[in-house]
TIRO-2110 file (N, C-alpha, C; in Angstrom, 1 decimal):
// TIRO-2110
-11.2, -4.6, -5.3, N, 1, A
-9.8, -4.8, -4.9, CA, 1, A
-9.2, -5.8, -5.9, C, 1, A
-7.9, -5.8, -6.4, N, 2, A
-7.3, -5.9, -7.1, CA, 2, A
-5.9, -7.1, -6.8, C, 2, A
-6.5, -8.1, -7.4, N, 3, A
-5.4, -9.4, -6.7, CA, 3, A
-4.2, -9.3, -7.6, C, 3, A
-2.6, -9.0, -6.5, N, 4, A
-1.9, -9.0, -7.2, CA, 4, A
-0.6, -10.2, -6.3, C, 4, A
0.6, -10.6, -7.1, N, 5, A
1.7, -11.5, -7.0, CA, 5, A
1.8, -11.2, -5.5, C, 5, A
2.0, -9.9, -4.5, N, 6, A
2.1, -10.1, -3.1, CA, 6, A
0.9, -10.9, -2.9, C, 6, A
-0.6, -10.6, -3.3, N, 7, A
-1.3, -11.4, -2.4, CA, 7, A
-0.6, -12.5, -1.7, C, 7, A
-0.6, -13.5, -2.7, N, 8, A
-0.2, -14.5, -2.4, CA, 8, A
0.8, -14.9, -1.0, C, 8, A
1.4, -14.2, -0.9, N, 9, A
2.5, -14.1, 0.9, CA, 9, A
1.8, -13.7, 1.7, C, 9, A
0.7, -12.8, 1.4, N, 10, A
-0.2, -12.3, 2.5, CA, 10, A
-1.2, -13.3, 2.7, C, 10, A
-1.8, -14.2, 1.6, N, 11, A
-2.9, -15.6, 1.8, CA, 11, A
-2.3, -16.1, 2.6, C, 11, A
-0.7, -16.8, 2.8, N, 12, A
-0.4, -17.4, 3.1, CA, 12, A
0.1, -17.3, 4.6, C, 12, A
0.4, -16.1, 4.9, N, 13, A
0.6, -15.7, 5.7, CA, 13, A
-0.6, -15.6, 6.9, C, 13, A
-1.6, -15.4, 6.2, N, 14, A
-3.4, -15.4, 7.3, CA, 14, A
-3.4, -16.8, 7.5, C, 14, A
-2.8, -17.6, 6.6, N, 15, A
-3.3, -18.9, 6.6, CA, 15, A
-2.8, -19.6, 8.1, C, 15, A
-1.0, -18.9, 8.1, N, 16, A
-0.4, -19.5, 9.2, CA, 16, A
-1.0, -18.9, 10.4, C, 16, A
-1.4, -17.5, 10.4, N, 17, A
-2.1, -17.3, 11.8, CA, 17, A
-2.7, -17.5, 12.2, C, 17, A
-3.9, -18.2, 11.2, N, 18, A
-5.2, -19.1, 11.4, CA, 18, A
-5.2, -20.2, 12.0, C, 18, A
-3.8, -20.9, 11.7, N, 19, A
-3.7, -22.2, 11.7, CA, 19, A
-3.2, -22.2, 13.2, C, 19, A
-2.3, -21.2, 14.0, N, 20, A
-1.9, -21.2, 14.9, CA, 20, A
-3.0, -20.2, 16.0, C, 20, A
-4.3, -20.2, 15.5, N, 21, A
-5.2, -19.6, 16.0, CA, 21, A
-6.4, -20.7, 16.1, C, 21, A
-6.5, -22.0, 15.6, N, 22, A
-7.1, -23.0, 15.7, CA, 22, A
-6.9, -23.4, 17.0, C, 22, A
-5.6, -23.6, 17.7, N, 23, A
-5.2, -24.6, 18.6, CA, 23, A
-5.6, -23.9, 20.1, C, 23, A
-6.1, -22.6, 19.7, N, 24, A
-6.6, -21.7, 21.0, CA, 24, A
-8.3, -21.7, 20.8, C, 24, A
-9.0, -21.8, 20.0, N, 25, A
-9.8, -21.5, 19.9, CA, 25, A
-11.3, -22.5, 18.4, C, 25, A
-12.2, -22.0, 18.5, N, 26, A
-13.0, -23.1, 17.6, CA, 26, A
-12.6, -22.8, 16.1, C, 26, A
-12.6, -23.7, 15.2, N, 27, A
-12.1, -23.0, 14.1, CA, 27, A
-12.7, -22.2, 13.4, C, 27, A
-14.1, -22.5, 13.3, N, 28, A
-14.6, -21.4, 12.6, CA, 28, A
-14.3, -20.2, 13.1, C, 28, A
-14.4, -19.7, 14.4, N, 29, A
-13.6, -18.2, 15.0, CA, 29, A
-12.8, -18.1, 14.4, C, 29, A
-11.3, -19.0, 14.0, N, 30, A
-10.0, -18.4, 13.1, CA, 30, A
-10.2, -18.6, 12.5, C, 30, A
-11.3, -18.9, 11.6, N, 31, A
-11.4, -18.5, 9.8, CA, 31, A
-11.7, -17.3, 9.7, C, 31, A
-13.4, -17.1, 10.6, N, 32, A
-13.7, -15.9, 10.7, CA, 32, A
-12.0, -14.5, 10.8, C, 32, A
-11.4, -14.5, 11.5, N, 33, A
-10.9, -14.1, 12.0, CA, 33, A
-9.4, -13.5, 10.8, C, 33, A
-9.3, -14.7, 10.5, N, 34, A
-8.1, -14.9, 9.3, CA, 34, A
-9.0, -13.7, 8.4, C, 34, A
-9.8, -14.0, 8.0, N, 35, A
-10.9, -13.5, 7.1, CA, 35, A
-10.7, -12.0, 7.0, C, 35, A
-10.9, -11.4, 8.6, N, 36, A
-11.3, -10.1, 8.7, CA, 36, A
-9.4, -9.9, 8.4, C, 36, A
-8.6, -10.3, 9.1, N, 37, A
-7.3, -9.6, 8.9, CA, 37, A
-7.1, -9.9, 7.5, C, 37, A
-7.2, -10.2, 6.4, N, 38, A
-7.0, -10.4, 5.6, CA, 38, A
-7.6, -9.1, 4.2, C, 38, A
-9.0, -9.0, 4.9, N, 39, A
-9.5, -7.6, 4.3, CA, 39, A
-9.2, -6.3, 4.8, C, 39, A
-9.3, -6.5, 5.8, N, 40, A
-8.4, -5.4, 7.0, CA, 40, A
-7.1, -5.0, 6.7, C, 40, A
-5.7, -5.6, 6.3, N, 41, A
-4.9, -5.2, 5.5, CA, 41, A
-5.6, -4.8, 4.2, C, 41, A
-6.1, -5.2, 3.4, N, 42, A
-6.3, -4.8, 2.1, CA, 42, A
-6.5, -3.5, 2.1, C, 42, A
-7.6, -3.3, 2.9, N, 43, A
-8.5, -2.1, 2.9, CA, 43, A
-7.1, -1.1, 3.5, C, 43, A
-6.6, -1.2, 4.4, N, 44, A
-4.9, -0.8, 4.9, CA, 44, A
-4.4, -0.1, 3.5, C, 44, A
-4.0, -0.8, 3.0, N, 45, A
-2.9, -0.6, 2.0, CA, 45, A
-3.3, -0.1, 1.2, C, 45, A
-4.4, -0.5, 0.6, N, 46, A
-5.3, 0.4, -0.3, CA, 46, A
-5.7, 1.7, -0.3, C, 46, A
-5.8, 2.6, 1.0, N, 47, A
-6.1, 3.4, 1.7, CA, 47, A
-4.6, 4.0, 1.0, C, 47, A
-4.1, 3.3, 1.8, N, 48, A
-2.1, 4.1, 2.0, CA, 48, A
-2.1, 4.0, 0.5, C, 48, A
-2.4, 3.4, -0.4, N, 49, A
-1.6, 3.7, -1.8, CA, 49, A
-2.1, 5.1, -2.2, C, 49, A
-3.8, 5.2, -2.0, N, 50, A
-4.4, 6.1, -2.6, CA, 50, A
-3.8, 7.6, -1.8, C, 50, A
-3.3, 7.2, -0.5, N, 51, A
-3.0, 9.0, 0.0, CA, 51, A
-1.7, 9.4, -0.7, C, 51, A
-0.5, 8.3, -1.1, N, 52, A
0.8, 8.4, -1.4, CA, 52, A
0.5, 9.1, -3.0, C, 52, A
-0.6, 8.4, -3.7, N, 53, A
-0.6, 9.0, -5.2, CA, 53, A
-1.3, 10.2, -4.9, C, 53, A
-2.0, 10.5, -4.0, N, 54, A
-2.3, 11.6, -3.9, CA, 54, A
-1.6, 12.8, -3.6, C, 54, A
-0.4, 12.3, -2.8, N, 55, A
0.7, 13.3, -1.9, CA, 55, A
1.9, 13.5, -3.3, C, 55, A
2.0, 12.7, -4.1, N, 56, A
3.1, 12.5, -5.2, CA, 56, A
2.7, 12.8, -6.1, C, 56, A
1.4, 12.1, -6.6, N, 57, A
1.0, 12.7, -7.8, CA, 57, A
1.5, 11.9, -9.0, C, 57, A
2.5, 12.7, -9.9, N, 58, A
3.6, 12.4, -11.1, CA, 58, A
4.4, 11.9, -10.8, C, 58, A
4.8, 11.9, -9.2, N, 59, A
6.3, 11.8, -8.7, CA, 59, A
6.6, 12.6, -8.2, C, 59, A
8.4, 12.6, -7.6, N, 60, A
8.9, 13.8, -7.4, CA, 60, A
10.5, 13.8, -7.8, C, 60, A
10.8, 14.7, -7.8, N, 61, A
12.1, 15.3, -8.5, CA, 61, A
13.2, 14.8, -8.2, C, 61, A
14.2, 14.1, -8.6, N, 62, A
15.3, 13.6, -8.5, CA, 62, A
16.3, 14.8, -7.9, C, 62, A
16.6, 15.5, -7.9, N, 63, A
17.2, 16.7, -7.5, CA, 63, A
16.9, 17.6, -6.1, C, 63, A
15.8, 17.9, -6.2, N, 64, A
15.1, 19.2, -5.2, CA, 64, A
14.0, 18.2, -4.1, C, 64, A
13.4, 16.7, -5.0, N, 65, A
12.3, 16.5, -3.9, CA, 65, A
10.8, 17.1, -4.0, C, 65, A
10.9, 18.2, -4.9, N, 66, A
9.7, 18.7, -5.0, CA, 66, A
8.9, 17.9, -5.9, C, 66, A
6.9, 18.3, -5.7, N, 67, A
6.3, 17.1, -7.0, CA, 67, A
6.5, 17.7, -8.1, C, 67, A
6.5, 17.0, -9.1, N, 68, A
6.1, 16.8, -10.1, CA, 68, A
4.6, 17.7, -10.6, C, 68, A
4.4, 18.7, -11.1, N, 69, A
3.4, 19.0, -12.1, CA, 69, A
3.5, 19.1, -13.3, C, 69, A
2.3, 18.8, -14.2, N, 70, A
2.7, 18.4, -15.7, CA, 70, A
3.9, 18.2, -16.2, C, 70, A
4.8, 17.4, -15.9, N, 71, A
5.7, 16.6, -15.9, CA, 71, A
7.1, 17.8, -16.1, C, 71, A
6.9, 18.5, -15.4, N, 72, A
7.7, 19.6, -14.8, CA, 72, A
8.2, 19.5, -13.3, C, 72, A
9.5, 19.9, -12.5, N, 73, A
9.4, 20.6, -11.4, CA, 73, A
9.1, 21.7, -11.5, C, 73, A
8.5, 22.4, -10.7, N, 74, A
8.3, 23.8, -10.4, CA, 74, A
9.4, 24.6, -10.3, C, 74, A
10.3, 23.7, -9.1, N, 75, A
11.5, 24.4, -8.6, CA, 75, A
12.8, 24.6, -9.6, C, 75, A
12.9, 23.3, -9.6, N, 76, A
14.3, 23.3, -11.1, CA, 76, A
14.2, 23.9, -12.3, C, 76, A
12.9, 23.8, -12.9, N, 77, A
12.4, 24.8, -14.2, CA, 77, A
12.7, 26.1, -14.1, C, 77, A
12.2, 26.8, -12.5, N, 78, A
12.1, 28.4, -12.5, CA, 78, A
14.0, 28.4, -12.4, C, 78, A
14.8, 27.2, -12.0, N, 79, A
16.2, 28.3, -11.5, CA, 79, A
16.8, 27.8, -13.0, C, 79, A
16.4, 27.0, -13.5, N, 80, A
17.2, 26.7, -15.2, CA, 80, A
16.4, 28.1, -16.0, C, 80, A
15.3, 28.0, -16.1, N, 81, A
15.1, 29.2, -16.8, CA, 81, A
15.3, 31.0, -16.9, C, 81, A
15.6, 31.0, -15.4, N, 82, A
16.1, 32.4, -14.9, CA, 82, A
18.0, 32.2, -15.2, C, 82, A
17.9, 31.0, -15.5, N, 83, A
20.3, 31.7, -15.8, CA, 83, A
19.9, 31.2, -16.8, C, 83, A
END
């Protein structure tokens, strides 16, 4: 996994749950705990990036919406090329 500029809002953000997860409970349980949600999103988002580049690919088409293959649409190529 790959630390980037959001981390940082997301560190800080476990940190405040943690912190408000102290006052219920022993702390090492809200570290633990900070801990897991902290990878637990990662693994989240990480997941979601990889199905979106997979669903998109190159992109998709400013026009029609369709993806992107070898840096073509499918759709707008065949109707520019047929007129």
């Amino acid at each position: 996994m790959k630390f980037e500029k959001r981390d940082i809002i997301l560190i800080f953000a476990v940190l405040f749950v943690m912190i408000g997860l102290i006052s219920f409970m022993a702390p090492i349980y809200a570290v633990i705990i900070a801990i897991l949600v902290y990878f637990g999103i990662k693994v989240f988002v990480g997941r979601r990036r990889k199905i979106m580049l997979e669903k998109f690919g190159e992109g998709i088409c400013v026009n029609c919406g369709e993806k992107i293959i070898n840096k073509k649409c499918p759709a707008c190529d065949k109707s520019s090329n047929s007129a």
